[in-house]
N, C-alpha and C positions, 0 to 999 in steps of 0.2 A: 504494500500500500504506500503510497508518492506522499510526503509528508502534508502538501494540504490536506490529502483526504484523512489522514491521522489526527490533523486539527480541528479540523470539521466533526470527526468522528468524539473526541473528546470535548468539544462544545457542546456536542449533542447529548453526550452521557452525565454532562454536567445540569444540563437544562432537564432533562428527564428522571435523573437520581428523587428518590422518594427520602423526605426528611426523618420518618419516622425512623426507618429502618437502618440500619447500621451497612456505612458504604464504603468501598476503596477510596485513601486518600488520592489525592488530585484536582479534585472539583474544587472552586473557590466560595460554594453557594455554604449556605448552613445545614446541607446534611452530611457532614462526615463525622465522626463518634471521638470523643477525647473521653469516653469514662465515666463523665458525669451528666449522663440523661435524664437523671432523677428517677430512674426505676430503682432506686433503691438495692442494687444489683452489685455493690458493694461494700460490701460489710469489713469490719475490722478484724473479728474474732472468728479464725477459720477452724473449723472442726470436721472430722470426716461420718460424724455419729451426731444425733441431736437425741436432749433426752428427752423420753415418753413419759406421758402425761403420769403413768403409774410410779415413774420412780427410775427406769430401768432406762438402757439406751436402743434409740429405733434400732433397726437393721440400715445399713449405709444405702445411699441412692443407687441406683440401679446401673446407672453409667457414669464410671468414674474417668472416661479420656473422651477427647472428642477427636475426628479424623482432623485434615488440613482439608479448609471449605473449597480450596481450588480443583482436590480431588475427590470429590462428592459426586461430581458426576461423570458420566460418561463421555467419550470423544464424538460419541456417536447423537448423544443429545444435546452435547454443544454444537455436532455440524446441523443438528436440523435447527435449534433453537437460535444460535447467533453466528453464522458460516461462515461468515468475515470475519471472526475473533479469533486472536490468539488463541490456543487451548489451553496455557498455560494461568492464563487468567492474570488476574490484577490483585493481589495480597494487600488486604488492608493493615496497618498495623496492631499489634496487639501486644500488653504487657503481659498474658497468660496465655499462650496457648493451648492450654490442657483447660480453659474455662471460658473464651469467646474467641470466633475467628470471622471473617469475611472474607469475598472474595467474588471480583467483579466480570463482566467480559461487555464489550463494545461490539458492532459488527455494522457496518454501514453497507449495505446490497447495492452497487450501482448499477444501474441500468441505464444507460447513457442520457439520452433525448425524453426517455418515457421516465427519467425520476432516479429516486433511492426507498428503499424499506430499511429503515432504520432499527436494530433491535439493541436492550439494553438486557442483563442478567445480573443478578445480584442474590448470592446465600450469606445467609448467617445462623450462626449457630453460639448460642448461648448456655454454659454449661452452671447449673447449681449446684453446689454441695450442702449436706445439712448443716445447721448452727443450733446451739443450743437456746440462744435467744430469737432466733426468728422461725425458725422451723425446718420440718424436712425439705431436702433437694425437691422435692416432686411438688410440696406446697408452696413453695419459691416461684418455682417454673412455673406454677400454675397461674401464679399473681402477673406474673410476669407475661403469660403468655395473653391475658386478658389485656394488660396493657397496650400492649403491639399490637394488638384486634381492634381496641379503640381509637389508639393514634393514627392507625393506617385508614378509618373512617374521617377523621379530624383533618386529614392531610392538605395542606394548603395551595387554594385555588381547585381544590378537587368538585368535578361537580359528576349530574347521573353517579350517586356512588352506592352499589348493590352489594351487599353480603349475602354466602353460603355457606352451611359447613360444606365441611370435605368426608365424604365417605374413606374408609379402608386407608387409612392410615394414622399412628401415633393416638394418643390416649383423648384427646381434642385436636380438631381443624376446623379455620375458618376460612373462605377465598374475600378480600374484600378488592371491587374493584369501581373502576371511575375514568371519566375523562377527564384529561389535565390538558389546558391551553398553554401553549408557552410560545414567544415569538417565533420561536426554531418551526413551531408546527402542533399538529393535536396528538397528542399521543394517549395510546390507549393503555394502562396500569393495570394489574394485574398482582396484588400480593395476596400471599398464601401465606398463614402462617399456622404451624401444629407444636404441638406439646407431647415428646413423647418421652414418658419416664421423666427426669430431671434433666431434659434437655429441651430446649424452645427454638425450633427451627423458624426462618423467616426464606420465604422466595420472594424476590418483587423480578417483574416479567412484566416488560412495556415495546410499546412498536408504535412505529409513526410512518407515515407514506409521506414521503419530500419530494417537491417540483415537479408536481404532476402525480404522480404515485398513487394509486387509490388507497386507502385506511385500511388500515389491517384486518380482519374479521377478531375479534375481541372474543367472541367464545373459542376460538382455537387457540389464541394465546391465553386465554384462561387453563381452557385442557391442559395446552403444553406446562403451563406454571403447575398446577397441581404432580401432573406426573412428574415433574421434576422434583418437585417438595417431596412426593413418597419414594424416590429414586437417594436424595438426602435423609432419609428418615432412615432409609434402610443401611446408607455410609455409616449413619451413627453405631447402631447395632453390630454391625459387621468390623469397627474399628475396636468396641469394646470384647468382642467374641476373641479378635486376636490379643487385645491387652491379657485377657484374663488367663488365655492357652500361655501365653510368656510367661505370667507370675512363677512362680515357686509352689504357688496354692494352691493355682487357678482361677481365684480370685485377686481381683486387680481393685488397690484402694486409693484414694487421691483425694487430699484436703484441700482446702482453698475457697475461691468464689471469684464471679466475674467480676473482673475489674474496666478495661480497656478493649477496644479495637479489633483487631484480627488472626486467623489462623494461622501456623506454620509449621503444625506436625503431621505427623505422615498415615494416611490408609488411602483406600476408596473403595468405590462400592460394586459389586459383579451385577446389580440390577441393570435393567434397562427400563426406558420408558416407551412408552406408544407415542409417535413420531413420524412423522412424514419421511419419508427415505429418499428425498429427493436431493439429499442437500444446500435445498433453497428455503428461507424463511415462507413461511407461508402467509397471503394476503389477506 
């Protein structure tokens, strides 16, 4: 890609990044994450155990490592979902990686005389551990996961803005989506965001038709957002399957709590998702 269209391409990612959600540094607007969101998602006092109401200590959250969000997904649903992007994605920063990560991808279609389809992708992945003063990893997540569901409703300049849950995936799912105006073009948003066990996954998935271009169809970039979200849900699983086969135990334990930013440890996930095999974004 010729460096205008690189700059083009990150103007555009920057104009369509969704505030809520936690994004790859670069963009100069106010959605990129230093840590302090005010979800309350960092706490001082790390403990791997919280005590139960009886007296005794819960049993520990259920996933104690989170993969790297660059490799959550497939090559194969990053060529349908953003075909112009990197594969290796865009690493947001993070001061834990064993407790939040992100991880972004750009992809601008051109199509000469008839336009551009522009797509953005963006995961994140929030990991809780218990605390004695606030509660279990899984009631964390849970607070936490409602938050992300309201914000990404609340999202500014959003309008048409519809919620779903999400069948068959993680313990809660919700899709919330909306059109967003922005001088670059209208683009159509697309976040998912699930709860499963004591981790709070986030997909946001937007598309926009530039100079000419007709609008994306907003229910496929919905579909593809979701399957992607359960393509991530299932990274998570499969990264703690291997932590635990490594332990000594079999069980794999890890104190802490989210602090900052983004992911840089290592799995991914052997799922696939339902996708168009064309390697073209779809309209």
């Amino acid at each position: 890609m010729h460096r205008p269209a690189q700059r083009l391409t990150r103007i555009l990612a920057c104009a369509a990044a969704v505030p809520v959600i936690l994004v790859a540094s670069g963009c100069s607007s106010g959605s990129g994450d230093d840590g302090s969101d005010g979800d309350g998602a960092s706490p001082s006092a790390p403990s791997a155990s919280a005590s139960a109401p009886g007296g005794g200590a819960s049993a520990p959250p259920a996933y104690a490592a989170l993969p790297s969000a660059c490799k959550t997904l497939s090559k194969k649903t990053l060529g349908d979902l953003v075909p112009e992007a990197d594969t290796a994605g865009t690493v947001g920063k993070s001061e834990d990686t064993s407790l939040r990560g992100t991880c972004s991808w750009n992809s601008l279609d051109n199509n000469g005389v008839k336009g551009s389809q522009f797509r953005w992708l963006n995961v994140s992945l929030v990991r809780f551990a218990s605390d004695p003063a606030r509660g279990g990893g899984d009631k964390l997540a849970d607070q936490y996961y409602d938050k992300q569901v309201t914000a990404a409703k609340a999202a500014e300049g959003a309008t048409s803005v519809r919620t779903a849950p999400v069948a068959g995936t993680g313990d809660a799912a919700t899709a919330v989506r909306y059109d967003l105006k922005k001088k670059e073009g209208s683009f159509k948003q697309q976040t998912v965001v699930v709860r499963t066990e004591n981790v709070v996954v986030s997909v946001d998935y937007n598309g926009a038709g530039l100079a000419g271009e007709k609008t994306p169809d907003a229910d496929a970039l919905l579909k593809d957002a979701e399957d992607a979200a359960k393509e991530v849900v299932a990274a998570v699983a499969a990264a703690n399957d291997s932590s635990a086969s490594a332990s000594p135990s079999g069980t794999s334990h890890s104190s802490g709590h989210p602090s900052a930013g983004s992911s840089d440890s290592s799995s991914s996930s052997g799922s696939s998702s339902h996708h168009s095999s064309t390697g073209k974004v779809r309209h």
